[in-house]
LOMAR-720730 format. One record per atom (N, C-alpha, C): atom name; x, y, z. Coordinates in steps of 0.001 Angstrom, whole numbers. Each point is the difference from the previous one (the first is absolute). Layout:
<nodes>
+------+---------+---------+---------+
! site !       u !       v !       w !
+------+---------+---------+---------+
!   CA !       X !       Y !       Z !
...
+------+---------+---------+---------+
</nodes>
This chain:
<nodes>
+------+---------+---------+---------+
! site !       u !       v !       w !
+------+---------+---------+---------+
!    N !  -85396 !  -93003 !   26111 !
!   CA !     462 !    1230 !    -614 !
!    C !    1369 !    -242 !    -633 !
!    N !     241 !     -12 !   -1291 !
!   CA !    1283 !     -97 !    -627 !
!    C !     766 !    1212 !     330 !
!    N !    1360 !    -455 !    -138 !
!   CA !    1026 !    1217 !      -4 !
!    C !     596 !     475 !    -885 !
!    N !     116 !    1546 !    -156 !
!   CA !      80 !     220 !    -879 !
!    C !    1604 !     360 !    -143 !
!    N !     781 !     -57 !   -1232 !
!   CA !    1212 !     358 !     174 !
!    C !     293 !    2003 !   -1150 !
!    N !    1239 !     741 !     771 !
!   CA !    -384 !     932 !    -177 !
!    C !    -329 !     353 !   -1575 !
!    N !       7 !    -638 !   -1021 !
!   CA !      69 !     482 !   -1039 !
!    C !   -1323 !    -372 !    -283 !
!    N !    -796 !   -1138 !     989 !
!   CA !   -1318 !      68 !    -361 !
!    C !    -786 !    1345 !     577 !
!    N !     509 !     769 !    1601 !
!   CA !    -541 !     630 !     139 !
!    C !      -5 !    1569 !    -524 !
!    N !     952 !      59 !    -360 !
!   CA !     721 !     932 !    -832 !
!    C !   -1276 !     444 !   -1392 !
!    N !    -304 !   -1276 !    -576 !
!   CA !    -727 !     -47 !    -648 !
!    C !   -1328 !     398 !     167 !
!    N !    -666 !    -185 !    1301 !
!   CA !   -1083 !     759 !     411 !
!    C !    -512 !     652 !     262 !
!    N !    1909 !     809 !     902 !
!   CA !    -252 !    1137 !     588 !
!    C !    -188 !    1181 !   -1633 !
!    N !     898 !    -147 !   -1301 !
!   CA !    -576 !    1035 !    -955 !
!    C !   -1052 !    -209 !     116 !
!    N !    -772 !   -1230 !    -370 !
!   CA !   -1343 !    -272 !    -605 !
!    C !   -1586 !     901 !    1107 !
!    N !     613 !    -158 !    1436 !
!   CA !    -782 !     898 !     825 !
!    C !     485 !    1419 !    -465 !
!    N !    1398 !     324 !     195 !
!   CA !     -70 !    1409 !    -444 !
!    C !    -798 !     491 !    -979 !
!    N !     333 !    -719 !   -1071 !
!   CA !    -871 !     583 !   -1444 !
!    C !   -1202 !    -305 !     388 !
!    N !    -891 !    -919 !     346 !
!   CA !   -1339 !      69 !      85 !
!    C !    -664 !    1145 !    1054 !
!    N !     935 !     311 !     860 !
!   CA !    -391 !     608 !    1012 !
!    C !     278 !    1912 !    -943 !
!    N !     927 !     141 !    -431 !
!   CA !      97 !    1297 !    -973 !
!    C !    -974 !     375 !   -1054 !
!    N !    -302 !   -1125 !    -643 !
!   CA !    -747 !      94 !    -713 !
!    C !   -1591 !      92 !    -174 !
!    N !    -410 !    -700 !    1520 !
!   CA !   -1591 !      33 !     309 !
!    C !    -565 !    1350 !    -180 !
!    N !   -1220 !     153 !      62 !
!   CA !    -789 !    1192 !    -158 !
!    C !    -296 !     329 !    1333 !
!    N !    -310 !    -696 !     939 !
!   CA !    -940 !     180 !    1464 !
!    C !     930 !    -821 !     376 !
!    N !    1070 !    1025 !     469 !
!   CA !    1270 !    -401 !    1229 !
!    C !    -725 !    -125 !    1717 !
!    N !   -1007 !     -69 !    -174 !
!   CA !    -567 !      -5 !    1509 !
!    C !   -1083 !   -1522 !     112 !
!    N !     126 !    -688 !   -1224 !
!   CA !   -1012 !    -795 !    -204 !
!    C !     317 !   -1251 !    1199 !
!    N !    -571 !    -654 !     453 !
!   CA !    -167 !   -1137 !    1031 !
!    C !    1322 !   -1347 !   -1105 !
!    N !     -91 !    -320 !   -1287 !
!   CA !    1095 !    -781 !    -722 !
!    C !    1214 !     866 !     372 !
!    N !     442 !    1561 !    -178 !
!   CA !    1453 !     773 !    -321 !
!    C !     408 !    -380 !    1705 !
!    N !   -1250 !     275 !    1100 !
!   CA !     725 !     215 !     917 !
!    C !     437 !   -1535 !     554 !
!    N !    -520 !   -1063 !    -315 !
!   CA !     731 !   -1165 !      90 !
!    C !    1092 !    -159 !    -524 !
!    N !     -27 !     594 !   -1396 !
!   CA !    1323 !    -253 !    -715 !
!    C !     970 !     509 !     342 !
!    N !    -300 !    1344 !    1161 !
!   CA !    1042 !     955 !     743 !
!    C !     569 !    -698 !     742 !
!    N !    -789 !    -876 !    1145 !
!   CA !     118 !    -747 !    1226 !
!    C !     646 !    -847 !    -527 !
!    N !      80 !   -1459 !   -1088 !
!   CA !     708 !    -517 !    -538 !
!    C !    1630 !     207 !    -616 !
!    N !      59 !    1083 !    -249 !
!   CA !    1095 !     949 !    -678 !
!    C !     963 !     349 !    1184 !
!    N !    -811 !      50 !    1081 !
!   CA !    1065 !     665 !    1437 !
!    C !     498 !   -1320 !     525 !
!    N !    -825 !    -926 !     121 !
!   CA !     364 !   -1015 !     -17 !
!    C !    1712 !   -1023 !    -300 !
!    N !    -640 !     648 !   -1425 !
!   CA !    1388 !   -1020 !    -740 !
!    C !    1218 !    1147 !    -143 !
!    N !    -293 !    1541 !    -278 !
!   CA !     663 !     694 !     187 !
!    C !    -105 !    1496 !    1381 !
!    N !     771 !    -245 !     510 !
!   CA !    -578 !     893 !    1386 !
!    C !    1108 !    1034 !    -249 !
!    N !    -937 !    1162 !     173 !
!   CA !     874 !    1670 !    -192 !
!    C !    1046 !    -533 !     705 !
!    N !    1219 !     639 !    -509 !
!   CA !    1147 !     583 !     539 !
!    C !    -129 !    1281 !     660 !
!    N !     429 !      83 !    1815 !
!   CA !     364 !    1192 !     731 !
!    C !    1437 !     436 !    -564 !
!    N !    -195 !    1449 !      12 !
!   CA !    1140 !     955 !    -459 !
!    C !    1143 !    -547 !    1074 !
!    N !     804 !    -120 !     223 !
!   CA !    1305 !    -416 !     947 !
!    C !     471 !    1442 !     -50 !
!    N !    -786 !    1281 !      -8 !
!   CA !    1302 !    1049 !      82 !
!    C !    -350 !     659 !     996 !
!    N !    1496 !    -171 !     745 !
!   CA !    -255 !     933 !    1556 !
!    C !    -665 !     791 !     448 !
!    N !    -131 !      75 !    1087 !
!   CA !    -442 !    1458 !     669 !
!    C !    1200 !    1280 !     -79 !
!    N !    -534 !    1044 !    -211 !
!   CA !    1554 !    1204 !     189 !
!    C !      49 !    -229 !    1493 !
!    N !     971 !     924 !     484 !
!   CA !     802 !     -12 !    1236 !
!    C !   -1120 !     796 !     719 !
!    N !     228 !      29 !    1184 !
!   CA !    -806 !     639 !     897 !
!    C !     477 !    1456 !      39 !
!    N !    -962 !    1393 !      94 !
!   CA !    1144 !    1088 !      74 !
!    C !     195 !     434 !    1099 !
!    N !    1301 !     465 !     520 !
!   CA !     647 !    1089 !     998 !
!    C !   -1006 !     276 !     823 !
!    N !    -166 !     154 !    1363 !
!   CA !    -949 !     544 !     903 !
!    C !    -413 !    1766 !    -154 !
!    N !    1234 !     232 !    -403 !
!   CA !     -62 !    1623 !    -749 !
!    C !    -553 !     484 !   -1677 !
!    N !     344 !   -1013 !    -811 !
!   CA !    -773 !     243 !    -984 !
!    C !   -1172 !    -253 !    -296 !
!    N !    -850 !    1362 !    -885 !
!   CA !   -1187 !    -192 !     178 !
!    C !    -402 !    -745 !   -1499 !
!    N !   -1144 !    -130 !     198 !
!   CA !    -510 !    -792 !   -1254 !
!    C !     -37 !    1058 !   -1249 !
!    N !    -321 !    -488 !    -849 !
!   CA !    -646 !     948 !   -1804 !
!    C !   -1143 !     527 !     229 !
!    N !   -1009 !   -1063 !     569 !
!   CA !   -1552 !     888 !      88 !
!    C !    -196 !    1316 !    1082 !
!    N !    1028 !    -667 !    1248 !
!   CA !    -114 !    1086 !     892 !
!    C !     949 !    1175 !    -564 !
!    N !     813 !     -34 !    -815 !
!   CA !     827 !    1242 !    -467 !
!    C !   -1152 !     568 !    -830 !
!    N !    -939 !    -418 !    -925 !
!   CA !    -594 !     582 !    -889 !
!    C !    -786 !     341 !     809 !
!    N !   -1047 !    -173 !     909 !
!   CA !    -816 !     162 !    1136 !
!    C !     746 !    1668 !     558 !
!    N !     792 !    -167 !     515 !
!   CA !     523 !    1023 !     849 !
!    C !     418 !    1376 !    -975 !
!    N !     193 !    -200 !   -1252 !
!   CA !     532 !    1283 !   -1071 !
!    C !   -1331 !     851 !    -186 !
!    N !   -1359 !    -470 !     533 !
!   CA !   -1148 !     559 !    -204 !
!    C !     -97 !    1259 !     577 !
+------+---------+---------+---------+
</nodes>
């Protein structure tokens, strides 16, 4: 298996994007390889953004305020 350096993969990863945008039958047995391949060389990014704070033992939530105005 050769290695690839990033500007080769760089190069593939458009070339899956666009083929993969552009297909007709995004469910086809070729797209979903090309998906699996694609995660591969490029793997989603997780959001890094916090959790909010935990609230007050006394404050109540939004749903239960809207809940309770009934």
């Amino acid at each position: 298996m050769p290695e690839l350096d990033d500007a080769d993969k760089a190069v593939l990863i458009a070339l899956l994007k666009v083929t993969i945008a552009a297909d007709r039958f995004p469910m086809s047995p070729r797209i979903r390889r090309f998906k699996a391949i694609l995660a591969k060389l490029d793997p989603p990014r997780r959001a890094s953004e916090p959790l909010p704070p935990p609230k007050p033992p006394g404050e109540l939530s939004a749903a239960f305020r809207k809940k309770r105005r009934r």
